[in-house]
C-alpha positions as CSV (number, residue, x, y, z in Angstrom):
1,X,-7.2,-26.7,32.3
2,X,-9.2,-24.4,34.7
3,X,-10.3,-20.9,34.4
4,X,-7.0,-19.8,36.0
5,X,-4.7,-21.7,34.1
6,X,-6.4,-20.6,31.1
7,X,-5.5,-17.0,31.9
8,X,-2.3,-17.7,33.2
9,X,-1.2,-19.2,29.7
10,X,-2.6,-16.6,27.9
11,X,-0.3,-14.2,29.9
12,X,2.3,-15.8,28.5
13,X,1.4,-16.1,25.0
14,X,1.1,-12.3,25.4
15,X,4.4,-11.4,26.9
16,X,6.0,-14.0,24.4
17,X,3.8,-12.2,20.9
18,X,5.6,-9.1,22.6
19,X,9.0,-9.9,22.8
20,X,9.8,-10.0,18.8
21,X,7.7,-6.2,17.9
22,X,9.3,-4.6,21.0
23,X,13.2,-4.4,20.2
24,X,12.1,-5.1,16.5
25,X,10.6,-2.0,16.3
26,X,14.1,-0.1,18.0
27,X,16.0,-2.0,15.0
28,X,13.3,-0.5,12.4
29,X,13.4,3.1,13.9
30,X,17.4,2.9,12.8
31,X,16.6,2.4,9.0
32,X,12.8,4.7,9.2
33,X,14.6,6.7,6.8
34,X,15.1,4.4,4.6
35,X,11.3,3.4,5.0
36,X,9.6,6.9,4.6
37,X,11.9,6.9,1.6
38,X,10.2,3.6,0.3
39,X,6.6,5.1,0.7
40,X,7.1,8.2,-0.8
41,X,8.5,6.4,-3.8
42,X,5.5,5.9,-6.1
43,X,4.3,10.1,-5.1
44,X,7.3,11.3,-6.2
45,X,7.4,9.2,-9.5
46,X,4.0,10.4,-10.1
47,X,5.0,14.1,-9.1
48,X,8.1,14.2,-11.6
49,X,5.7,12.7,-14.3
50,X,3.3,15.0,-14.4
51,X,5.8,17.8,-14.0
52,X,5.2,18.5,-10.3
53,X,8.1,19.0,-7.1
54,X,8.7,15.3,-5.9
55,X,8.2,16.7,-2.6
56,X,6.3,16.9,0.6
57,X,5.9,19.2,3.7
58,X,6.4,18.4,7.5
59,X,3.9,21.4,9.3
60,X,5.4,21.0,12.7
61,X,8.7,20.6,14.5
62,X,8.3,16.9,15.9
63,X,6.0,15.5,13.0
64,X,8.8,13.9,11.7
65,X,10.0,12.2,14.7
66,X,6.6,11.0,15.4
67,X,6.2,9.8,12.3
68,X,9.3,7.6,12.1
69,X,8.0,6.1,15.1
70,X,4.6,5.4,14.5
71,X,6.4,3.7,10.8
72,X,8.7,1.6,12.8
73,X,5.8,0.5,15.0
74,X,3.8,-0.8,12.5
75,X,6.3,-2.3,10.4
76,X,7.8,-4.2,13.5
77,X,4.1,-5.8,14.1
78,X,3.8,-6.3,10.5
79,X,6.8,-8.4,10.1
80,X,6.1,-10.4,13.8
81,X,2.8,-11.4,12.2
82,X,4.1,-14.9,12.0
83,X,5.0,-15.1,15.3
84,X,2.4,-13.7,16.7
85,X,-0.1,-16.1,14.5
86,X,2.1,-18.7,16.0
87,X,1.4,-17.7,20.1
88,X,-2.0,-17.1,19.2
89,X,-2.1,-20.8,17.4
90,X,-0.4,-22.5,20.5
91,X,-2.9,-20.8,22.9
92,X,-5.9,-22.5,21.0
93,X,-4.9,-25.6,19.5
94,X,-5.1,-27.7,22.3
95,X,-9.0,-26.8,22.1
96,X,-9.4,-27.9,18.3
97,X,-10.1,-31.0,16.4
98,X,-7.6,-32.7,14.3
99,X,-9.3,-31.5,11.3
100,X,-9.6,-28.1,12.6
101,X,-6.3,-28.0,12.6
102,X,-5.5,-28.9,9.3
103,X,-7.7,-25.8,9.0
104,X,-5.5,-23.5,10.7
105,X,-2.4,-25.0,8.9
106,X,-3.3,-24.1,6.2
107,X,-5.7,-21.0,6.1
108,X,-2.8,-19.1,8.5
109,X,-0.2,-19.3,6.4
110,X,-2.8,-18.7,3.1
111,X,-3.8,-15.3,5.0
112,X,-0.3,-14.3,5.5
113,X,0.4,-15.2,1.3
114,X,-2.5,-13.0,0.1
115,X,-1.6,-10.1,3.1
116,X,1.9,-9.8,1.4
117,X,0.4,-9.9,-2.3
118,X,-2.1,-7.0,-1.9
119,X,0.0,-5.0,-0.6
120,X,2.7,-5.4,-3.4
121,X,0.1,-5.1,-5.9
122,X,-0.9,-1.8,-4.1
123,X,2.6,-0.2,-4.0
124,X,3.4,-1.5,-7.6
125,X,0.1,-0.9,-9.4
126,X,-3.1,0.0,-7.6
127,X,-1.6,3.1,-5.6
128,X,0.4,5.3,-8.3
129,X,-2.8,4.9,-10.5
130,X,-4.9,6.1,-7.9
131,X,-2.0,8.9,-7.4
132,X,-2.0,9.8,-10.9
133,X,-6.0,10.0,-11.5
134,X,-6.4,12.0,-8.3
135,X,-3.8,14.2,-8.7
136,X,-5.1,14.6,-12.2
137,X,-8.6,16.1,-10.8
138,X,-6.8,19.2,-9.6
139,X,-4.3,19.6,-12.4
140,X,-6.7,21.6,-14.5
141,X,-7.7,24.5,-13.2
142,X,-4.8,26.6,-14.6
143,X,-4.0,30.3,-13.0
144,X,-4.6,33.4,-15.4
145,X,-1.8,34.0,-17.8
146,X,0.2,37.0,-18.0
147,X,0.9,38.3,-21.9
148,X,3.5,39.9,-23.2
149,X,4.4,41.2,-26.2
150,X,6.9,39.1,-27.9
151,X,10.2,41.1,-28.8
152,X,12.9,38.2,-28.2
153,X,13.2,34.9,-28.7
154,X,11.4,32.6,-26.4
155,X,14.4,31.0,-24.6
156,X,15.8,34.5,-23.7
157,X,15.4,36.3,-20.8
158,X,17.3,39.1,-19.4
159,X,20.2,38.2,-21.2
160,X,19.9,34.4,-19.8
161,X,19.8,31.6,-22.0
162,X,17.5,28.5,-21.2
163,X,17.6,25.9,-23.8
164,X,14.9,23.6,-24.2
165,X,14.9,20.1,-23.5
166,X,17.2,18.5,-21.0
167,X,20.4,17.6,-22.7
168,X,22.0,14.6,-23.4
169,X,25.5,15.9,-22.2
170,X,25.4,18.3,-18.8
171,X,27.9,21.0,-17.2
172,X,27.7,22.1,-13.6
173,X,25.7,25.5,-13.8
174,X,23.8,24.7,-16.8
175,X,20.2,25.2,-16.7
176,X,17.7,24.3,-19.5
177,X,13.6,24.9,-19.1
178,X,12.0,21.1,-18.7
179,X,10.1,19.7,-22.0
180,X,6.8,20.5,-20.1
181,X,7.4,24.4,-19.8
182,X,6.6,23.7,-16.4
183,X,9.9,24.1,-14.4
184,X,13.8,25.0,-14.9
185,X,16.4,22.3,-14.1
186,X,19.5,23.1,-12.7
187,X,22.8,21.0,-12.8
188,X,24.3,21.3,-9.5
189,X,27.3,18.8,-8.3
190,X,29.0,15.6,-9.9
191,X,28.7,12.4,-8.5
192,X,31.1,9.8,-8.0
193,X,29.6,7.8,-11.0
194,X,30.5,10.4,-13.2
195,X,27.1,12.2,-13.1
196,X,25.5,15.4,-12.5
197,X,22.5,15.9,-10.2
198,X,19.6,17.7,-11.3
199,X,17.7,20.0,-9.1
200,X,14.3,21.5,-10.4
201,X,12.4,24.9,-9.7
202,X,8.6,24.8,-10.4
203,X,7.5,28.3,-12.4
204,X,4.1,30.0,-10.6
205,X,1.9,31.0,-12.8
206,X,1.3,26.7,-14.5
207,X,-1.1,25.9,-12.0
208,X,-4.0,27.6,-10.2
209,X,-3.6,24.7,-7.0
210,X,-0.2,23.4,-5.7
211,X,-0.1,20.1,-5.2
212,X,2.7,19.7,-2.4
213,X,1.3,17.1,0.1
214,X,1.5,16.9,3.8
215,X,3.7,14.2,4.5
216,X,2.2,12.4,7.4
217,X,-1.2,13.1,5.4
218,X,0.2,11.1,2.7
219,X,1.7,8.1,4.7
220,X,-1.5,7.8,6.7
221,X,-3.5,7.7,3.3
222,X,-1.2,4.8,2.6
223,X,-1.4,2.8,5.2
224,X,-5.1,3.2,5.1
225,X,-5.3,1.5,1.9
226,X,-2.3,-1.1,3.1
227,X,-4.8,-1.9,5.9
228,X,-7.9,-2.1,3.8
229,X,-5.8,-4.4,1.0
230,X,-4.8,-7.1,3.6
231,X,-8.3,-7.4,5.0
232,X,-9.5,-7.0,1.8
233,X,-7.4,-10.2,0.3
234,X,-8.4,-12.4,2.7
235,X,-11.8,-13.1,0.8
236,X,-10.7,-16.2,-0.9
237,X,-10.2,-17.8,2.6
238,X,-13.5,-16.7,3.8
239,X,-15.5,-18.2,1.2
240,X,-13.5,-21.2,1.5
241,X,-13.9,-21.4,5.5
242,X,-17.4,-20.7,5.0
243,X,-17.6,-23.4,2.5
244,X,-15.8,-25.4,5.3
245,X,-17.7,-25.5,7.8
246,X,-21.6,-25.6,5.3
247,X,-22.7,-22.1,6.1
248,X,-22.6,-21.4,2.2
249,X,-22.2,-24.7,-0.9
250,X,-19.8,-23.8,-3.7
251,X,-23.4,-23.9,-5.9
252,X,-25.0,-21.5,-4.0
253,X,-21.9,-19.6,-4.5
254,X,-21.8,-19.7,-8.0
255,X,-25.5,-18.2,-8.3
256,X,-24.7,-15.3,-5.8
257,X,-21.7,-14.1,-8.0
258,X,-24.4,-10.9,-8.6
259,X,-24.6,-9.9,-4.8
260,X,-20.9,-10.8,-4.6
261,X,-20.2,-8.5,-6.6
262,X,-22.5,-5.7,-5.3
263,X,-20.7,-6.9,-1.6
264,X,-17.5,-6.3,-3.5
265,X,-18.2,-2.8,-5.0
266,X,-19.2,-1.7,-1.5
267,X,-15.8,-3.1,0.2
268,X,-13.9,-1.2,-2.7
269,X,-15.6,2.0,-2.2
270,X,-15.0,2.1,1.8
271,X,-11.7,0.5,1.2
272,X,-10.2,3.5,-1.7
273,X,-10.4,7.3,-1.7
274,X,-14.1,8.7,-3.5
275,X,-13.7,8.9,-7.1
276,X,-14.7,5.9,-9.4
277,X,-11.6,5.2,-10.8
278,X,-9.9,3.8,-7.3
279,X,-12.9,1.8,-6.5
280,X,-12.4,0.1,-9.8
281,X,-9.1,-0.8,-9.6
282,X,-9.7,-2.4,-6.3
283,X,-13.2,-4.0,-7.3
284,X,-11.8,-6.0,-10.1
285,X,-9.0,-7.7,-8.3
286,X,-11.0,-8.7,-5.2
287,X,-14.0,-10.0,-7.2
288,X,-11.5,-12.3,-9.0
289,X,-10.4,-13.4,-5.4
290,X,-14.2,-14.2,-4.8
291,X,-13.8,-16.5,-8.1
292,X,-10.5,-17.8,-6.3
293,X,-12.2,-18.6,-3.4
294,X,-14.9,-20.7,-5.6
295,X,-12.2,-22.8,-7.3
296,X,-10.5,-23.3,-3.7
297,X,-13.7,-24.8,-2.3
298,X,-13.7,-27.1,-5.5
299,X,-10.2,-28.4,-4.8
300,X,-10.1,-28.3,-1.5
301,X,-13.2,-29.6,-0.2
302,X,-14.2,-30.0,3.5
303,X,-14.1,-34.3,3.0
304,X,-10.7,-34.2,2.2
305,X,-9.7,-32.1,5.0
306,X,-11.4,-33.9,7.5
307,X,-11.2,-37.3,6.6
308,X,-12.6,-40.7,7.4
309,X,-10.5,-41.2,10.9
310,X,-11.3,-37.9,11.8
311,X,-14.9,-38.2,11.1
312,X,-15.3,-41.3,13.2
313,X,-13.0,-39.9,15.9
314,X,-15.7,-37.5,16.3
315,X,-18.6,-40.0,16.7
């Protein structure tokens, strides 16, 4: 095809990548609740565990609203990503080698695998340990205690009575302080499940800093790392590409592993907030994805994707 044709069919590769996001993303915006919700998740286990308010703060009128749109956005590109891969596949393929195709067959749908596996091992494991050791860092600088002297027993005050402990059995209007010391727990309504809800007031005084987040703060944190972790999990199909095409041998590969790992330690210290602990927890899962990419060059080797009719085709 010419110049003009070129363009013309990548006009309509564009409109066509478009036409899933778009009114995907108007679906999404319905259930963005439900989404912020989903996010907010592992923060507010890690709040209630270390005896802070699961909650967060909006600072102006339409931050919410913006928000839910910027979430639905993003999700609705996020779950097109095969379709769009797909466009952008039938745009170039015509311009490709046979083998080079088996290279895309299977290195788009690979990248898609590891995109969708870093980012659950982010929201199940990498994220609330980050959570917890950074909220940790400002959990103890405590504010100046005020002393009394001791004339009643300590779960009396002005004639109230706050037991300990939260029971095992609850009343609507019963209050208890929390094991911690930290806050007081209030039941407040039944459910239909034949359950009460709980509602908790922190007491001033525990810590010197409140740790109450900003929640568009917080969601742009995580999608930060969501981003970094997909680009991040796509190493094993780099080496392997590069392996591919001869820019780097699985030996020479194997005696790098040293300045892999020093490449790997940078990527983990842009990719996670600045304390040591985060870069860890990334480093150690995408250095065993540069091992990954090692044994995929092994068992995948560039012969076996090309193959001998290719080869001659090529000739």
């Amino acid at each position: 095809m010419g110049l003009g044709d070129h363009l013309d069919d990548l006009r309509k590769r564009v409109i066509a990548a478009l036409i899933v996001p778009l009114p995907l993303a108007v679906v999404i915006f319905a259930i963005s609740d439900w989404l912020i919700e989903l996010i907010i998740r592992p923060l507010q286990k890690v709040q209630l565990a270390g005896g802070w308010a699961p909650q967060l703060q909006v600072l102006s009128p339409p931050e919410f609203l913006l928000l839910e749109m910027k979430l639905s956005i993003v999700a609705a590109i996020v779950i097109s990503l095969p379709w769009i891969m797909w466009q952008g596949w039938k745009f170039i393929a015509p311009g490709l080698y046979p083998h080079e195709r088996r290279y895309v067959h299977l290195l788009v749908p690979g990248s898609f695998i590891l995109m969708v596996s870093g980012i659950t091992l982010l929201y199940y494991v990498m994220l609330p340990l980050m959570l917890q050791m950074l909220m940790l860092f400002a959990s103890g600088i405590d504010s100046p205690q005020v002393l009394l002297p001791a004339t009643m027993e300590p779960s009396h005050v002005m004639g109230a009575t706050f037991p300990v402990g939260r029971p095992e059995l609850a009343a609507i209007g019963q209050a208890w302080l929390a094991d911690d010391g930290r806050s007081i727990e209030v039941a407040v309504s039944a459910t239909e499940a034949g359950h009460v809800q709980v509602l908790s007031m922190q007491l001033a005084g525990q810590n010197a800093i409140s740790q109450v987040f900003q929640l568009s703060s917080y969601v742009n944190f995580v999608l930060a790392l969501a981003l970094g972790i997909a680009f991040a999990f796509q190493l094993p199909l780099v080496v392997l590409l590069l392996n591919w095409i001869g820019v780097v041998k699985v030996e020479t590969l194997r005696k790098r592993r040293k300045w892999a790992l020093l490449v790997c330690a940078m990527v983990a210290a842009i990719a996670t907030p600045a304390d040591v602990f985060s870069m860890m927890i990334m480093l150690i899962p995408l250095y065993l994805l540069y091992e990954l990419g090692i044994l995929l060059a092994v068992w995948i080797p560039a012969s076996k994707m090309r193959g001998p009719v290719d080869a001659d085709a090529e000739a």
